[in-house]
C-alpha positions as CSV (number, residue, x, y, z in Angstrom):
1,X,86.2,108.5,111.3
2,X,87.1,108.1,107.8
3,X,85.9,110.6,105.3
4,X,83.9,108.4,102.2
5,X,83.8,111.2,100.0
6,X,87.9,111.4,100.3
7,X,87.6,107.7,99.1
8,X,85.5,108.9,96.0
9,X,87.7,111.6,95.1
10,X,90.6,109.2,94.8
11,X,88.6,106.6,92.8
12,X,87.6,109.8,90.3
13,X,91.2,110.3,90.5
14,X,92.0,107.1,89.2
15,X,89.5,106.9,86.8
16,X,90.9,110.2,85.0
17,X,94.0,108.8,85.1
18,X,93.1,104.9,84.0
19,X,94.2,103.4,86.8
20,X,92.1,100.1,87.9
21,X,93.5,99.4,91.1
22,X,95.4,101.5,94.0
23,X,97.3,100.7,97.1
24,X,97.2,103.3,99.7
25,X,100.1,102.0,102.3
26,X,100.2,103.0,106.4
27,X,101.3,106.4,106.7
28,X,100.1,110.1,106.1
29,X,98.2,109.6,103.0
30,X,96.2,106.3,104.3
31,X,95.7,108.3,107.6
32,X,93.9,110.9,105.2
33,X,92.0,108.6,103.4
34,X,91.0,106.1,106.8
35,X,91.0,108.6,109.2
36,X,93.2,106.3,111.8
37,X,96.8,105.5,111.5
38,X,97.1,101.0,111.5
39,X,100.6,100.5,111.7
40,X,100.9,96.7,110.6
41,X,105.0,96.8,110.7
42,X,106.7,93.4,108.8
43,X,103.1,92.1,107.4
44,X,101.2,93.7,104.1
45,X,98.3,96.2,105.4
46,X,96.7,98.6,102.8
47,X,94.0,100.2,102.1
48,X,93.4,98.5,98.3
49,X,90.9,100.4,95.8
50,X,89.1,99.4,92.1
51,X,87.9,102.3,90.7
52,X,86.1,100.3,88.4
53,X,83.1,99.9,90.2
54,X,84.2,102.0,93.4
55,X,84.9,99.1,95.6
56,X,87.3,99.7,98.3
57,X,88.4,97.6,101.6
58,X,91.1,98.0,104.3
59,X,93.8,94.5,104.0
60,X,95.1,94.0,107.2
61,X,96.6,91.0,109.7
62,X,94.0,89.5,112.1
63,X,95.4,91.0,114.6
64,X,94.8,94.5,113.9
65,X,90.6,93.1,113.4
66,X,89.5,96.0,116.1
67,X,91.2,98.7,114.8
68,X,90.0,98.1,111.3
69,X,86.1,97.6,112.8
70,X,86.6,101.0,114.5
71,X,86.9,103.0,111.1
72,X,83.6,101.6,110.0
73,X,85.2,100.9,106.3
74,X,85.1,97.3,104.9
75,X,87.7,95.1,105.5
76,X,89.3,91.6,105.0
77,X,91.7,90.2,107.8
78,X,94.1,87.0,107.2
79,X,96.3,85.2,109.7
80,X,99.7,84.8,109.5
81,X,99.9,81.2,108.8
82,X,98.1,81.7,105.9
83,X,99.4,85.2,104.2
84,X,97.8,88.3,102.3
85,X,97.8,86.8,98.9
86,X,94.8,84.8,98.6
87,X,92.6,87.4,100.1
88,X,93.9,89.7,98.0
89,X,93.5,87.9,95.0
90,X,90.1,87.2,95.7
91,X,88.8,91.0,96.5
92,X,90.4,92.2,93.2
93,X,89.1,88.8,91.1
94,X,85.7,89.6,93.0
95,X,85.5,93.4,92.1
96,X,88.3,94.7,90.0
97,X,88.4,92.0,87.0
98,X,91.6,92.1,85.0
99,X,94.1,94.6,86.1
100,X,96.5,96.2,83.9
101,X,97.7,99.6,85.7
102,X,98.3,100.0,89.8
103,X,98.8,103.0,91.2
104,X,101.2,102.7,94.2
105,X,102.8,105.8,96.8
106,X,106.8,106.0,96.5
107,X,106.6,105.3,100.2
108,X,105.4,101.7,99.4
109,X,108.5,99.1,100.5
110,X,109.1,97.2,97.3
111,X,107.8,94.1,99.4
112,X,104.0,95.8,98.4
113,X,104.5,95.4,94.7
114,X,106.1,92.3,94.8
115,X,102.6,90.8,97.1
116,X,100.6,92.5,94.3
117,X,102.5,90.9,91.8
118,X,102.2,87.4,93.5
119,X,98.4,87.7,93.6
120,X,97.4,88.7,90.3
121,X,100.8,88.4,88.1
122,X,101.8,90.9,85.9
123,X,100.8,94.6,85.7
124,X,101.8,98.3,84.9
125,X,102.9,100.6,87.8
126,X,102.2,104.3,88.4
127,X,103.1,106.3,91.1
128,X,99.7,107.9,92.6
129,X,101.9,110.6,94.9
130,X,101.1,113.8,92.7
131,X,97.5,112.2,92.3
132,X,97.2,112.4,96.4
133,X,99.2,115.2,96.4
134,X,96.9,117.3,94.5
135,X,93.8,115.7,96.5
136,X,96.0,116.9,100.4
137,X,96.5,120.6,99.4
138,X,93.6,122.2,100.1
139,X,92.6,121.8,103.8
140,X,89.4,122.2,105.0
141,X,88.8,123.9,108.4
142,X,89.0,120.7,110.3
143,X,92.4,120.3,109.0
144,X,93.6,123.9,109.9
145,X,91.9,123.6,113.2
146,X,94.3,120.7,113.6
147,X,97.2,122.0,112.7
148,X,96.7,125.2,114.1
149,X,96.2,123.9,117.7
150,X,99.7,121.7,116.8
151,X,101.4,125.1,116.9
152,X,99.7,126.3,119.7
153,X,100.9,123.7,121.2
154,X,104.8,124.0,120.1
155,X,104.3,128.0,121.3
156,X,103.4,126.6,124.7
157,X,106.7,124.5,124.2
158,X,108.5,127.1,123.3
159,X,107.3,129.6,126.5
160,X,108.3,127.2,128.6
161,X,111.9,127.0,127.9
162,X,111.8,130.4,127.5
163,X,110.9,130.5,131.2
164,X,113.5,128.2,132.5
165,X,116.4,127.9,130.6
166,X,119.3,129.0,132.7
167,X,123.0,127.6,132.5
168,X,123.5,124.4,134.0
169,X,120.4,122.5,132.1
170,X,121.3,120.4,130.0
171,X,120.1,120.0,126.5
172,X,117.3,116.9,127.4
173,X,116.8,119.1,130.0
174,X,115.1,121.7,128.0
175,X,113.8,119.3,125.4
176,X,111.5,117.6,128.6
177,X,110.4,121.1,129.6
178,X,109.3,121.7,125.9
179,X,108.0,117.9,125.6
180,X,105.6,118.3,128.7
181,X,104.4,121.5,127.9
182,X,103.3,120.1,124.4
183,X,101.9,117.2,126.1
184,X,99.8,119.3,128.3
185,X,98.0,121.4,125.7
186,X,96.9,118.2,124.2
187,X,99.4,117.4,121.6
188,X,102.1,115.4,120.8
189,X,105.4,115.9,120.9
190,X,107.5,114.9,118.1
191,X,111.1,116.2,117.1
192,X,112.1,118.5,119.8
193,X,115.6,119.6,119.2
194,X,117.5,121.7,121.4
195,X,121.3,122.7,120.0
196,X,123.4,124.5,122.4
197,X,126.8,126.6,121.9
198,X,128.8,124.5,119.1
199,X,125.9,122.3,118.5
200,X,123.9,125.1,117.4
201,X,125.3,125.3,114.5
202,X,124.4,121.3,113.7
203,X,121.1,120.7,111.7
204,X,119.1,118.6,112.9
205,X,121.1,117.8,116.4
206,X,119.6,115.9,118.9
207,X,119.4,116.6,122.5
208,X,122.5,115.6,124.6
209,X,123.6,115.7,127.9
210,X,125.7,119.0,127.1
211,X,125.3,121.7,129.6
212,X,123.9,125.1,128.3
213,X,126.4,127.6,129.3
214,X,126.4,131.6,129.2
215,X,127.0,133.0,126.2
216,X,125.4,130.1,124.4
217,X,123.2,130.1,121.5
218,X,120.6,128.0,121.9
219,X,118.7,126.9,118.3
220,X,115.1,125.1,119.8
221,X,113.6,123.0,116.6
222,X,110.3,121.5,117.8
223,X,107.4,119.5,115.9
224,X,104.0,118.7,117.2
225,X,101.2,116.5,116.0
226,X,97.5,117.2,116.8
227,X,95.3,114.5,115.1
228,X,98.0,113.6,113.4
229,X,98.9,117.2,111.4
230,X,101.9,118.6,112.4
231,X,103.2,121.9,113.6
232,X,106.6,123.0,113.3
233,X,108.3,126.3,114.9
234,X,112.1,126.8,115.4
235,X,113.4,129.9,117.2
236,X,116.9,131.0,118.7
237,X,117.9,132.2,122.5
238,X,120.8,133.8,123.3
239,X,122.3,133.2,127.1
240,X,123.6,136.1,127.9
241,X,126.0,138.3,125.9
242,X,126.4,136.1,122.8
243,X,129.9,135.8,120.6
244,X,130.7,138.7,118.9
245,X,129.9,138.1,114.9
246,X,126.5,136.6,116.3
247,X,123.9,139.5,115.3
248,X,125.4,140.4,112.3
249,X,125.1,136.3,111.5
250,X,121.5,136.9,112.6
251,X,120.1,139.2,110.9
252,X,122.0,138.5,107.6
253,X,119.6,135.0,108.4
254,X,116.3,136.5,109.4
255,X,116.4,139.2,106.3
256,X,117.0,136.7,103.8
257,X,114.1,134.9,105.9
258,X,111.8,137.7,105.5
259,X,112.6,138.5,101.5
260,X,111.2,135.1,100.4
């Protein structure tokens, strides 16, 4: 369920900082504010707020109706043959009265502004990310709960591969082991990255069909979500003896690791 007081933080937000009217876009900082995650794809959703007079209400397609009943916050739906801009222009007419400054996140597709623009013409814009920022990092113990049992999770990931990584598996191989372990404490798996032998040595690589061989190191990169708050743990295996400059490589890493 969405967290009201969250809302009125941001509108006291926006009133410090003058800004009339906000548009809070799908993603992590709506999912903070909503408490649910509307993905609306190709059509405008938002959550749009006038710190004015604290109004606030979610903007979505008709189709996504049951999703914004279930967060119990007002909302307008419109239908695709008829667009977002005249309900939009008519909640902001209704409640915020002239706007001259919006606040929008960096994340917003240009499309966002350019609907904005269409349904009350001209206007200032500010970015609102430090605003949010500022508001996201403190947690409260829901929050670390969250997150915590996100990395739980990952460790559970993690003990698993430990556990059955031999040669012969391939790369997905590992990353399924890791994936359903995740999966079975609860949370969800994410990026789970598993970079064997040359491929080690490859941010970022994605799992392949390469077989894990001995003397291999194998770098395992693996986030979680749990509510939506992430975990992230990465941690390195060695298959048998590994190649000879590898420890000095090693701990050269995990010291400069451990000084910062």
């Amino acid at each position: 369920m969405p967290s009201v007081s969250r809302i009125w933080r941001l509108i006291d937000e926006l009133r410090r900082s003058q800004i009339e009217l906000a548009v809070i876009v799908p993603g992590p900082n709506f999912r903070y504010l909503v408490g649910s995650n509307i993905e609306t794809f190709e059509r405008f959703g938002a959550l749009i707020v006038c710190s004015g007079n604290g109004t606030y209400a979610l903007i979505l397609p008709r189709l996504d109706e049951g999703r914004a009943k279930a967060t119990g916050l007002p909302y307008i739906v419109y239908g695709d043959e008829e667009g977002p801009l005249s309900v939009i222009k008519t909640f902001i007419n209704d409640n915020c009265g002239a706007v001259g400054r919006v606040g929008f996140e960096g994340r917003a597709a240009l499309n966002y502004l350019w609907v904005i623009r269409g349904a009350i013409g001209e206007f200032s814009d500010y970015s609102i990310d430090g605003l949010l920022a500022s508001m996201r990092i403190s947690k409260d113990n829901n929050e670390l709960n969250n997150i915590e049992r996100a990395v739980r999770a990952i460790e559970d990931g993690i003990k698993a591969a430990r556990e059955s990584i031999r040669p012969g598996m391939t790369e997905l191989d590992v990353a399924k082991v890791i994936s359903d372990a995740i999966s079975n404490a609860g949370a969800e798996p994410r990026d789970v990255l598993v970079q064997s032998g040359p491929n080690s040595a490859i941010p970022h690589w994605m799992p392949s069909r390469r077989r894990i061989e001995v003397g291999d190191v194998v770098v395992i990169d693996v986030t979680a979500t749990y509510n939506d708050y992430y975990g992230d743990l990465t941690r390195t295996f060695v298959i048998g003896n590994p190649p000879g400059n590898f420890w000095h490589i090693y701990n050269l890493v995990r010291k400069a690791h451990d000084e910062l």
